[in-house]
PDB file of the backbone (N, CA, C, O) and the ligand in Angstrom, with CONECT records:
HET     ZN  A 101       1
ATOM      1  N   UNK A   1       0.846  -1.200   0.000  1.00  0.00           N
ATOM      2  CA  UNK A   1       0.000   0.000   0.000  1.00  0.00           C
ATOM      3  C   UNK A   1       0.877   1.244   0.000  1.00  0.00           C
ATOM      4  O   UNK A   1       1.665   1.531   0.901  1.00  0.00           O
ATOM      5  N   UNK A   2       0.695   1.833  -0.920  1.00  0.00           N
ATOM      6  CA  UNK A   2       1.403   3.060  -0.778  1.00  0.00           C
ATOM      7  C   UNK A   2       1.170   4.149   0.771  1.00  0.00           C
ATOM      8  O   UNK A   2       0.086   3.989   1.333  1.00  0.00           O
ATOM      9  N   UNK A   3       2.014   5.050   1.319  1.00  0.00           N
ATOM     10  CA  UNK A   3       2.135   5.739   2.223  1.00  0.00           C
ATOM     11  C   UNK A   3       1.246   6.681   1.707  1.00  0.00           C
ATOM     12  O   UNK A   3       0.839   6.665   0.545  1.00  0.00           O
ATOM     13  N   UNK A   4       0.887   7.637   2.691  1.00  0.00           N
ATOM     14  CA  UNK A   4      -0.391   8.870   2.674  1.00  0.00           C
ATOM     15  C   UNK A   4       0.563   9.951   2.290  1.00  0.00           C
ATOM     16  O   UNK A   4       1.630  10.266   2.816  1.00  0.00           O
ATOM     17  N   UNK A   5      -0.003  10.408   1.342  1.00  0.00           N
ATOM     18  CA  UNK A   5       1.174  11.538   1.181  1.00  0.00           C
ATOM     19  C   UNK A   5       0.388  12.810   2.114  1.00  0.00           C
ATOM     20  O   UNK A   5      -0.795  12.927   2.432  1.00  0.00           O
ATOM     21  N   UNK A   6       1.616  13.717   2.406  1.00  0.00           N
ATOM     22  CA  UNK A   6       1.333  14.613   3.080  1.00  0.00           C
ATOM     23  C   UNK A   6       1.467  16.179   2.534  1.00  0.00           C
ATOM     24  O   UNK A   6       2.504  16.770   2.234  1.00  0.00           O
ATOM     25  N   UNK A   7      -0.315  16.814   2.488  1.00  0.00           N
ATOM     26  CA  UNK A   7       0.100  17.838   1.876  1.00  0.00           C
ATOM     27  C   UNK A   7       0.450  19.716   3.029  1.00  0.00           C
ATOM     28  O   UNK A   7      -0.119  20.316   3.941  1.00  0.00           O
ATOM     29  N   UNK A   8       1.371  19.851   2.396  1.00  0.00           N
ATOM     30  CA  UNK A   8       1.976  21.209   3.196  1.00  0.00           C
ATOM     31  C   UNK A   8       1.615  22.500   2.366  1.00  0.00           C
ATOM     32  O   UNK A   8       2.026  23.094   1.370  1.00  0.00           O
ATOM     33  N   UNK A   9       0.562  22.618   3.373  1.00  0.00           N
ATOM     34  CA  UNK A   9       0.388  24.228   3.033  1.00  0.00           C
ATOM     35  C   UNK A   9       0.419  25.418   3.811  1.00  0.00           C
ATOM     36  O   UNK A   9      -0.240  25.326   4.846  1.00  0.00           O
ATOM     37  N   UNK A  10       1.022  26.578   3.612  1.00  0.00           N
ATOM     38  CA  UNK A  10       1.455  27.515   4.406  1.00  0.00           C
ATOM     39  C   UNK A  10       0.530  28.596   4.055  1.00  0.00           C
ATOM     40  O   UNK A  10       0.426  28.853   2.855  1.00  0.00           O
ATOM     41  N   UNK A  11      -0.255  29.367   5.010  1.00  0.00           N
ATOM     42  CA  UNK A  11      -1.182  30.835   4.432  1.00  0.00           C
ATOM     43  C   UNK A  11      -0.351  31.759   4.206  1.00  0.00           C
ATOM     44  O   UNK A  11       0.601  32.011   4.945  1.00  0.00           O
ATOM     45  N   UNK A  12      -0.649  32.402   3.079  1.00  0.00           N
ATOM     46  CA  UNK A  12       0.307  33.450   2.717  1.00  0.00           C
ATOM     47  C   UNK A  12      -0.697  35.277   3.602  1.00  0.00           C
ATOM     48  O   UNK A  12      -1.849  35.710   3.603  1.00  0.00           O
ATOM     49  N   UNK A  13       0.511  35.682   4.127  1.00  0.00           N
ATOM     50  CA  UNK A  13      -0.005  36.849   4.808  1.00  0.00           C
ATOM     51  C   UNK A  13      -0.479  38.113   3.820  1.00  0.00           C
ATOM     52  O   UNK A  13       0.346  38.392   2.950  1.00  0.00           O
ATOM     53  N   UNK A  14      -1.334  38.672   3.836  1.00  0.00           N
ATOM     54  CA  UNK A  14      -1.428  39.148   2.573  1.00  0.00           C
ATOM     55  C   UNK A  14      -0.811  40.185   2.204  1.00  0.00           C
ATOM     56  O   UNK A  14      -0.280  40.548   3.254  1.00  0.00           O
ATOM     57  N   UNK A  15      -0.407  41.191   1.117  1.00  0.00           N
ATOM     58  CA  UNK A  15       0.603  41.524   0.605  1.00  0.00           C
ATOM     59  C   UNK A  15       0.405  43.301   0.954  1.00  0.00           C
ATOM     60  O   UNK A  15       1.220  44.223   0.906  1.00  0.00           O
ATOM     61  N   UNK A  16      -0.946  43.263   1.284  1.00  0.00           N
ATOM     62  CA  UNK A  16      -0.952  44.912   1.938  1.00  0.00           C
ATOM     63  C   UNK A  16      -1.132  45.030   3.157  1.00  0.00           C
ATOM     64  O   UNK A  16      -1.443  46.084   3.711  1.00  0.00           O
ATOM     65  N   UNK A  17      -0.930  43.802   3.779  1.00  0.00           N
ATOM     66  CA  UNK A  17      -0.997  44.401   5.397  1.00  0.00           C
ATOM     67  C   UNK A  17      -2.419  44.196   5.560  1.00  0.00           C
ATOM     68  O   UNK A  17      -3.222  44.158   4.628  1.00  0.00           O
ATOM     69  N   UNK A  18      -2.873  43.981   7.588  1.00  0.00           N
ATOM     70  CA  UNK A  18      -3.833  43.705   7.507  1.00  0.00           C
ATOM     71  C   UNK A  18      -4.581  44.934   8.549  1.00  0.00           C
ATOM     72  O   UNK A  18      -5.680  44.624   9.008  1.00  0.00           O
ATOM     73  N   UNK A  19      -4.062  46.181   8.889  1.00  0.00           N
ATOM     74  CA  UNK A  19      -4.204  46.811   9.739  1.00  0.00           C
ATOM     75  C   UNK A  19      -4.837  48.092   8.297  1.00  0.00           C
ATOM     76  O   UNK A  19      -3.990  48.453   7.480  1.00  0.00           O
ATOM     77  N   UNK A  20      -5.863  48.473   8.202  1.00  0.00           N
ATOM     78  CA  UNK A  20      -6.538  50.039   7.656  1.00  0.00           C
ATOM     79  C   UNK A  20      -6.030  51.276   8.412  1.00  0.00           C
ATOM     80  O   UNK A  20      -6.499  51.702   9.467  1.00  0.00           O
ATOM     81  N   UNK A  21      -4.991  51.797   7.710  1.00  0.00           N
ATOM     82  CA  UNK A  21      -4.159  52.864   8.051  1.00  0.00           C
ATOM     83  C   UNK A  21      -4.989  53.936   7.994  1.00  0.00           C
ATOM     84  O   UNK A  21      -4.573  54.857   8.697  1.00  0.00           O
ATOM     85  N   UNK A  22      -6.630  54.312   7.074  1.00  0.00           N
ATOM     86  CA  UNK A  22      -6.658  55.439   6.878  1.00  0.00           C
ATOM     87  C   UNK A  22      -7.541  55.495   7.776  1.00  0.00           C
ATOM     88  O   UNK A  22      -8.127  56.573   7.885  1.00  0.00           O
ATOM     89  N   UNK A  23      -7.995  54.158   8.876  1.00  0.00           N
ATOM     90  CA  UNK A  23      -8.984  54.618  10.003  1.00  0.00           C
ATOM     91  C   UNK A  23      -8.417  55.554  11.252  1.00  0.00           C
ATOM     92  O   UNK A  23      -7.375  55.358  11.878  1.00  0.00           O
ATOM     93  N   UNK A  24      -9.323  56.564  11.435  1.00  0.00           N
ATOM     94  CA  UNK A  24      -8.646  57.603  12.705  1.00  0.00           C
ATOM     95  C   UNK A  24      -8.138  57.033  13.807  1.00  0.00           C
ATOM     96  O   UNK A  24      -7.274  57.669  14.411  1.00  0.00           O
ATOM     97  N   UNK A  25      -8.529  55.798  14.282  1.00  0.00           N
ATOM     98  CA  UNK A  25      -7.701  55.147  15.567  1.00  0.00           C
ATOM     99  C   UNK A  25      -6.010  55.292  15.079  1.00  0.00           C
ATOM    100  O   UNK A  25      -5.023  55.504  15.785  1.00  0.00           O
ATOM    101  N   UNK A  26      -6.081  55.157  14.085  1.00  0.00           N
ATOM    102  CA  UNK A  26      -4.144  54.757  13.517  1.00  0.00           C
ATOM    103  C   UNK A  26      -3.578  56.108  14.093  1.00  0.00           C
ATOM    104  O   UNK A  26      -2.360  56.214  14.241  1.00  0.00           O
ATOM    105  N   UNK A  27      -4.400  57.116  14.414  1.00  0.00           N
ATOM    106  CA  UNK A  27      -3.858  58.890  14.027  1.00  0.00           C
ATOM    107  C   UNK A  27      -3.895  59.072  15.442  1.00  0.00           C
ATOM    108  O   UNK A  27      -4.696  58.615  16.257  1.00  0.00           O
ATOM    109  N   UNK A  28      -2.765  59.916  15.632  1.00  0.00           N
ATOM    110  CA  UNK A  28      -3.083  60.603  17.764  1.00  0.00           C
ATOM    111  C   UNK A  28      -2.123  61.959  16.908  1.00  0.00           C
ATOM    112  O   UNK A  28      -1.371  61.898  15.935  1.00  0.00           O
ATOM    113  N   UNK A  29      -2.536  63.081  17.737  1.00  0.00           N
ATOM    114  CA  UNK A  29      -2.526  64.663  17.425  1.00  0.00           C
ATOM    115  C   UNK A  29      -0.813  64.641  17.723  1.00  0.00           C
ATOM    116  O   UNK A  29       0.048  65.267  17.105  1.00  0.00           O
ATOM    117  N   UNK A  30      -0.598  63.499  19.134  1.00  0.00           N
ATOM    118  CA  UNK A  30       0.692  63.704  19.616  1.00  0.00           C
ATOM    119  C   UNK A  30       1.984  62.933  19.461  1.00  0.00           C
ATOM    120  O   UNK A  30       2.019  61.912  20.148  1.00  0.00           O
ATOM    121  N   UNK A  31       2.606  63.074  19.033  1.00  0.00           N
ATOM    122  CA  UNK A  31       3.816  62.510  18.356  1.00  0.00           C
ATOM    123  C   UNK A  31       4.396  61.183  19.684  1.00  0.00           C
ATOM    124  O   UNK A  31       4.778  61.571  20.788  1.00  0.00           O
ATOM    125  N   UNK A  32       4.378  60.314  19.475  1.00  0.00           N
ATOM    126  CA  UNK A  32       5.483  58.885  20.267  1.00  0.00           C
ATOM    127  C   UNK A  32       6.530  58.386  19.703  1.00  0.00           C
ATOM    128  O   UNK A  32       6.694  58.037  18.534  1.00  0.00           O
ATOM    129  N   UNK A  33       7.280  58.365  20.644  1.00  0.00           N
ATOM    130  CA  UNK A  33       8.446  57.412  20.149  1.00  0.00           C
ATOM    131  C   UNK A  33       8.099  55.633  19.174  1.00  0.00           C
ATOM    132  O   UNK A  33       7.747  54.621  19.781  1.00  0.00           O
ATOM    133  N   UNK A  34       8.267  55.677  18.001  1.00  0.00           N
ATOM    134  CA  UNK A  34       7.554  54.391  17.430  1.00  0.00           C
ATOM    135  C   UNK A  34       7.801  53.082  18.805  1.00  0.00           C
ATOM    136  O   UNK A  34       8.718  53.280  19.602  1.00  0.00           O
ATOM    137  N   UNK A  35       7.142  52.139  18.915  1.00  0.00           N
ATOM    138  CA  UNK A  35       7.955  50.405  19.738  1.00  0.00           C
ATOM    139  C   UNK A  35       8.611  49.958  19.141  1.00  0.00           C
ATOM    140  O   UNK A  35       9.522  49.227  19.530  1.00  0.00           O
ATOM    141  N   UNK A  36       8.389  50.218  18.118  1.00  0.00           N
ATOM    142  CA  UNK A  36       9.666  49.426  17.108  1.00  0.00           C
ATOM    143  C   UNK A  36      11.055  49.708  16.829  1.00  0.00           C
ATOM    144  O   UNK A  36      11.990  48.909  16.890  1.00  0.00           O
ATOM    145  N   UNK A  37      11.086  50.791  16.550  1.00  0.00           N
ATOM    146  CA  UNK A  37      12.481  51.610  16.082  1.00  0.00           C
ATOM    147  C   UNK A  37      12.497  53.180  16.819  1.00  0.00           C
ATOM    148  O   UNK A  37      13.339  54.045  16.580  1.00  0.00           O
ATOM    149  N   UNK A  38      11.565  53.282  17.592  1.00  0.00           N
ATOM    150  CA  UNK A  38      12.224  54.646  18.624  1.00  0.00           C
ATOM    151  C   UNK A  38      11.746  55.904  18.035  1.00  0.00           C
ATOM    152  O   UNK A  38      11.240  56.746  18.776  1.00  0.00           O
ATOM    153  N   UNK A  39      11.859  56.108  16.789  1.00  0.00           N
ATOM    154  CA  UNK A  39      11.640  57.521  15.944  1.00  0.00           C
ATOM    155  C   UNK A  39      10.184  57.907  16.028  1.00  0.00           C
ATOM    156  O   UNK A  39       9.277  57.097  15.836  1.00  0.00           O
ATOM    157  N   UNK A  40       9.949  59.517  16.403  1.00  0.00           N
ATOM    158  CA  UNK A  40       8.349  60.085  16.591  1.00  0.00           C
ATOM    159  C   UNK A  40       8.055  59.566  15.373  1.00  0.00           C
ATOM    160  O   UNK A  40       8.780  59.269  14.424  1.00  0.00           O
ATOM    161  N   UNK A  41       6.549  59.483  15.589  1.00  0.00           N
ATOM    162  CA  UNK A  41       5.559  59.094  14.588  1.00  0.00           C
ATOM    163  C   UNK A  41       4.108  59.685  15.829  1.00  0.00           C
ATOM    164  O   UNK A  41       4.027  59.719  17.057  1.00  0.00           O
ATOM    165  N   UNK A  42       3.077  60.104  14.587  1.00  0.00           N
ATOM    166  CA  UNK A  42       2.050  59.989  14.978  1.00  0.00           C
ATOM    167  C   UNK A  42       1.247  58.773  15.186  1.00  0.00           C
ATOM    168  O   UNK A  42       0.439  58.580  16.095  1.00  0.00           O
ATOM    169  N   UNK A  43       1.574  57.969  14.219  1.00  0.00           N
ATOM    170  CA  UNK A  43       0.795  57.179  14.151  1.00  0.00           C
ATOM    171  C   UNK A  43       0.693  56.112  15.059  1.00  0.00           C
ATOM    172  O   UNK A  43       1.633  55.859  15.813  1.00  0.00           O
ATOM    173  N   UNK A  44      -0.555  55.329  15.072  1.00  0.00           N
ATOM    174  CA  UNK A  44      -0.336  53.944  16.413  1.00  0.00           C
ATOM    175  C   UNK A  44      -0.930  52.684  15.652  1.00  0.00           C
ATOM    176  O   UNK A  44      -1.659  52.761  14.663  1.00  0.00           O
ATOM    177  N   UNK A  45      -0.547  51.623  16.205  1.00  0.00           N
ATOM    178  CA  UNK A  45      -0.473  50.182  15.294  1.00  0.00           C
ATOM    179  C   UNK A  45      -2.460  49.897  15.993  1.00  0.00           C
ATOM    180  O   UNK A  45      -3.297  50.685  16.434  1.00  0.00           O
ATOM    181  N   UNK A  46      -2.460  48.354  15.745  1.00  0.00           N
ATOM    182  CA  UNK A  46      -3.662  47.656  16.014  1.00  0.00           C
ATOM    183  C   UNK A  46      -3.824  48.111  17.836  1.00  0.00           C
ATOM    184  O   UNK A  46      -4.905  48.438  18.328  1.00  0.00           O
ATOM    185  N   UNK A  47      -2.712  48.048  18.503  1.00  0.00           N
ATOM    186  CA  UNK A  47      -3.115  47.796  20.199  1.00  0.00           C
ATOM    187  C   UNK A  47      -3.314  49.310  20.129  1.00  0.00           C
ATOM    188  O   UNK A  47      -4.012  49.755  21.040  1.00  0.00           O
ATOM    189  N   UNK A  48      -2.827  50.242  19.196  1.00  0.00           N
ATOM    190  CA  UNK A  48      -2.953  51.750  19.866  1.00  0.00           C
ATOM    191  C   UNK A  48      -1.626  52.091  20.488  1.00  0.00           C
ATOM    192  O   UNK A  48      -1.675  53.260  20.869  1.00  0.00           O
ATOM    193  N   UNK A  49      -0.503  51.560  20.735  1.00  0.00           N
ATOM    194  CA  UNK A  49       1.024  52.100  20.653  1.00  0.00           C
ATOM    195  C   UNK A  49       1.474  52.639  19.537  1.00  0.00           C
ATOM    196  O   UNK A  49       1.111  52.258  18.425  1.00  0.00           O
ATOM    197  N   UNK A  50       2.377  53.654  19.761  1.00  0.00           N
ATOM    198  CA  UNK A  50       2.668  54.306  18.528  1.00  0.00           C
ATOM    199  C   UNK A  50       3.837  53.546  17.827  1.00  0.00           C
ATOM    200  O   UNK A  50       4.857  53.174  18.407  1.00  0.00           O
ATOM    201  N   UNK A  51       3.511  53.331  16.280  1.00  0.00           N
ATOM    202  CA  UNK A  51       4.016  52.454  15.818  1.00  0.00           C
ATOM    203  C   UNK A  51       4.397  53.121  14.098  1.00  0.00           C
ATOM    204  O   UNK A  51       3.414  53.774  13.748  1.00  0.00           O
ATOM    205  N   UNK A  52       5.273  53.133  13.216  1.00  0.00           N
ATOM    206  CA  UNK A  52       5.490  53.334  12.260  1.00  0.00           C
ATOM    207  C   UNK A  52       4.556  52.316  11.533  1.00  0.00           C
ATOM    208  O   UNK A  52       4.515  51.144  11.909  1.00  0.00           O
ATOM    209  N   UNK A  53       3.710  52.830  10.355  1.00  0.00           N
ATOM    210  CA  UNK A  53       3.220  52.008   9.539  1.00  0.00           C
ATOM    211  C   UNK A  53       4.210  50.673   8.819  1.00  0.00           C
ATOM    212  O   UNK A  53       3.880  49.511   8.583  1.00  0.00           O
ATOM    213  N   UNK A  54       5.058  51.131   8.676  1.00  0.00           N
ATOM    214  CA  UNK A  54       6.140  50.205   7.798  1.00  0.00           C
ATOM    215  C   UNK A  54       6.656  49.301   9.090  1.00  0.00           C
ATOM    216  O   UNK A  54       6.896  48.094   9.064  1.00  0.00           O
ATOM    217  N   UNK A  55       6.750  50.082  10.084  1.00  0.00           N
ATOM    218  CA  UNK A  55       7.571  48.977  11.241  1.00  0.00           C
ATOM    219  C   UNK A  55       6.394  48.321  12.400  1.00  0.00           C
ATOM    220  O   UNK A  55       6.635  47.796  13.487  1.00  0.00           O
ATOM    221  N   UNK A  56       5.246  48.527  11.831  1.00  0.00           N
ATOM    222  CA  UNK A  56       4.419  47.292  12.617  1.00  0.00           C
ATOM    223  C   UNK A  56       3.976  46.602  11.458  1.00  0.00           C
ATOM    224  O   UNK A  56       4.284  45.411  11.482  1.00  0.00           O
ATOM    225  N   UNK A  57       3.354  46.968  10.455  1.00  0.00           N
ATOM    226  CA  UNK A  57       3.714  46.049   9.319  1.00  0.00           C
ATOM    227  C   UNK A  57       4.517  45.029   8.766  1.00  0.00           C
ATOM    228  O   UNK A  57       4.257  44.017   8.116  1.00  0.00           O
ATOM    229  N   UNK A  58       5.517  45.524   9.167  1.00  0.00           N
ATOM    230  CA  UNK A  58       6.721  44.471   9.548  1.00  0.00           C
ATOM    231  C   UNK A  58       6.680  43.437  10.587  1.00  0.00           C
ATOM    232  O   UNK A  58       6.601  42.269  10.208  1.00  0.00           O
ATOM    233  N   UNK A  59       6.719  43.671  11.717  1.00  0.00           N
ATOM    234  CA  UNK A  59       5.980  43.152  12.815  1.00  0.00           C
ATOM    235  C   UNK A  59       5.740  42.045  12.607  1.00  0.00           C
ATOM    236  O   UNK A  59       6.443  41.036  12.668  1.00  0.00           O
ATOM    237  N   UNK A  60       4.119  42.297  12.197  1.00  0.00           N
ATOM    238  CA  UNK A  60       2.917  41.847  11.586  1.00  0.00           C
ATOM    239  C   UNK A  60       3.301  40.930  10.716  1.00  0.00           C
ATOM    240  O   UNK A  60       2.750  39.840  10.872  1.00  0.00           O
ATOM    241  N   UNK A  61       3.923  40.994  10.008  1.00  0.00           N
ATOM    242  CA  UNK A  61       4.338  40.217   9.058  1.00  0.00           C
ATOM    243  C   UNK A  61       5.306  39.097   9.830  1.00  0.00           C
ATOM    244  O   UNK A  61       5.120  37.897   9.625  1.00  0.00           O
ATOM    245  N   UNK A  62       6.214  39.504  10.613  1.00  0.00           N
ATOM    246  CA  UNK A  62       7.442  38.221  10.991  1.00  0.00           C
ATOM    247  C   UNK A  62       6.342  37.738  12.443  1.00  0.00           C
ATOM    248  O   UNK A  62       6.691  36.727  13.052  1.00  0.00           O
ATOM    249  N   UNK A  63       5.366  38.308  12.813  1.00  0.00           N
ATOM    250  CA  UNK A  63       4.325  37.095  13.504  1.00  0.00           C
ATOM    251  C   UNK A  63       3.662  36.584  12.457  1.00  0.00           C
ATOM    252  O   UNK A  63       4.579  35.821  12.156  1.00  0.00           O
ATOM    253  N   UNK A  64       3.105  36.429  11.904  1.00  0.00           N
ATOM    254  CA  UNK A  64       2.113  35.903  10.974  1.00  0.00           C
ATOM    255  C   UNK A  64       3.190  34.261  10.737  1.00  0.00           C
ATOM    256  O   UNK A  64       2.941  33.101  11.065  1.00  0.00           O
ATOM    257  N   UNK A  65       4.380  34.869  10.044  1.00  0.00           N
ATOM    258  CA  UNK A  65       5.216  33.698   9.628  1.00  0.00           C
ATOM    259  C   UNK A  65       5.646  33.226  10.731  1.00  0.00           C
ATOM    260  O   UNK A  65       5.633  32.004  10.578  1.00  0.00           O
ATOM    261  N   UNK A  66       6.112  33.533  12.005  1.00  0.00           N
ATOM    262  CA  UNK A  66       6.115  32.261  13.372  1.00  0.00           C
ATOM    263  C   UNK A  66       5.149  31.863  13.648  1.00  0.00           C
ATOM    264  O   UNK A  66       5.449  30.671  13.724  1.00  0.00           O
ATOM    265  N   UNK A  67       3.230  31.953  14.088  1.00  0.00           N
ATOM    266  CA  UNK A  67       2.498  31.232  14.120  1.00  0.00           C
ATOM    267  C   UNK A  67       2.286  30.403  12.931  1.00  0.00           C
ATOM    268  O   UNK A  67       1.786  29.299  13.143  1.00  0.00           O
ATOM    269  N   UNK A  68       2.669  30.830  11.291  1.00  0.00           N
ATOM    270  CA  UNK A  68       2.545  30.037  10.645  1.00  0.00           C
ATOM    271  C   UNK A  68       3.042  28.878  10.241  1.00  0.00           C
ATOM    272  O   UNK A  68       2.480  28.010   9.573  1.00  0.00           O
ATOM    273  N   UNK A  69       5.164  28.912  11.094  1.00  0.00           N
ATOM    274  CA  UNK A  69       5.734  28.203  11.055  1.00  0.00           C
ATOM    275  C   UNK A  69       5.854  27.271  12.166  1.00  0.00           C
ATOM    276  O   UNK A  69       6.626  26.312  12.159  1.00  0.00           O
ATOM    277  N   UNK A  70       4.791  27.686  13.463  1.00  0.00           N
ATOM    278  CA  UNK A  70       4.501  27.049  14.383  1.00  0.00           C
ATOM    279  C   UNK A  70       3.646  25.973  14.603  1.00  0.00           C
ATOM    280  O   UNK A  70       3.763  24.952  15.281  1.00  0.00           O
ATOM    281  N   UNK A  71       2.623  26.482  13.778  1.00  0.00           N
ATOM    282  CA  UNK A  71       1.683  25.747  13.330  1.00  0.00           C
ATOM    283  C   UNK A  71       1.940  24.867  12.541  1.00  0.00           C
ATOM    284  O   UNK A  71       1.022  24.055  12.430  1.00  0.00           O
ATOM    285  N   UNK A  72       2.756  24.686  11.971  1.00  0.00           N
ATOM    286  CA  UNK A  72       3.351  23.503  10.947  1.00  0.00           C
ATOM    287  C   UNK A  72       3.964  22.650  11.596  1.00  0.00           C
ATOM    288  O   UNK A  72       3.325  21.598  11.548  1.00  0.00           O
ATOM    289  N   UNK A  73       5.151  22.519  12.358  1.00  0.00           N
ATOM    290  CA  UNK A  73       5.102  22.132  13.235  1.00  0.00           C
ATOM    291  C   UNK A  73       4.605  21.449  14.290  1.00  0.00           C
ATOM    292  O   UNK A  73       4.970  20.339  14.678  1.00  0.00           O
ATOM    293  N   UNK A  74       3.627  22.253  14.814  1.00  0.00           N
ATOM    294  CA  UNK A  74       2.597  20.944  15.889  1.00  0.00           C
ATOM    295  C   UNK A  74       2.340  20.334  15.016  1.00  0.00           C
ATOM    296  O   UNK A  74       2.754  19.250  15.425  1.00  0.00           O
ATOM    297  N   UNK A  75       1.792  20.059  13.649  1.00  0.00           N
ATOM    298  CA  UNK A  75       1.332  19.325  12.819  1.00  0.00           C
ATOM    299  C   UNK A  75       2.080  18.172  12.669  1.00  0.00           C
ATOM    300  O   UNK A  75       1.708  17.037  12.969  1.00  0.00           O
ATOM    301  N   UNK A  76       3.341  18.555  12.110  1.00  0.00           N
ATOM    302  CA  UNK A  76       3.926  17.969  11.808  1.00  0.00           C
ATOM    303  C   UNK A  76       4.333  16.562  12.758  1.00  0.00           C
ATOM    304  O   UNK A  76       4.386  15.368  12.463  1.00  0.00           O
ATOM    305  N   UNK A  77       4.605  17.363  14.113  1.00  0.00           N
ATOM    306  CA  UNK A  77       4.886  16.058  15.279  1.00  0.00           C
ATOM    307  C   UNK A  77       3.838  15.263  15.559  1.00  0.00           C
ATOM    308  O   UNK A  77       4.095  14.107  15.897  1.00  0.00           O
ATOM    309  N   UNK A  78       2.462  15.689  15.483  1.00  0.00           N
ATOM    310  CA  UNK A  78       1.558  14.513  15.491  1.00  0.00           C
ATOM    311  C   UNK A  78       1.829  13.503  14.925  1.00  0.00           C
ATOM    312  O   UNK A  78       1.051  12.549  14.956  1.00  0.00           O
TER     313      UNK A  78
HETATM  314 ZN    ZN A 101       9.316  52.855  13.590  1.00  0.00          ZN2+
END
């Protein structure tokens, strides 16, 4: 009998980001140091810390790919 083959599939995160930058929560009047890289920004990520669009995006992106590569994983050891 042939073995079960096993198929591997990974979700791809999608390619614009999943956070709506042009909603007013993203915006505060007062400038923060970004969490990410330190430099003022107005702007604030999903929790509402002030966050550079590009550097929680980023973020966002290298979590997406550890739960995704995590998740493969538990799989895998079953
Ligand atoms: Zn930043």
């Amino acid at each position: 009998m042939p073995g079960r083959r096993r198929q591997r599939q990974r979700p791809d995160p999608p390619a614009t980001g999943v956070l709506d930058w042009k909603d007013s929560r993203h915006w505060s009047q007062q400038a923060r140091p970004c969490r990410y890289c330190g430099g003022v920004t107005n702007l604030r990520d999903g929790s509402r810390k002030p966050a550079h669009k590009t550097c929680a995006e980023d973020a966002i992106q290298a979590q997406i790919q550890d739960q995704a590569a995590a998740y493969e994983n538990e799989r895998l050891s079953n």
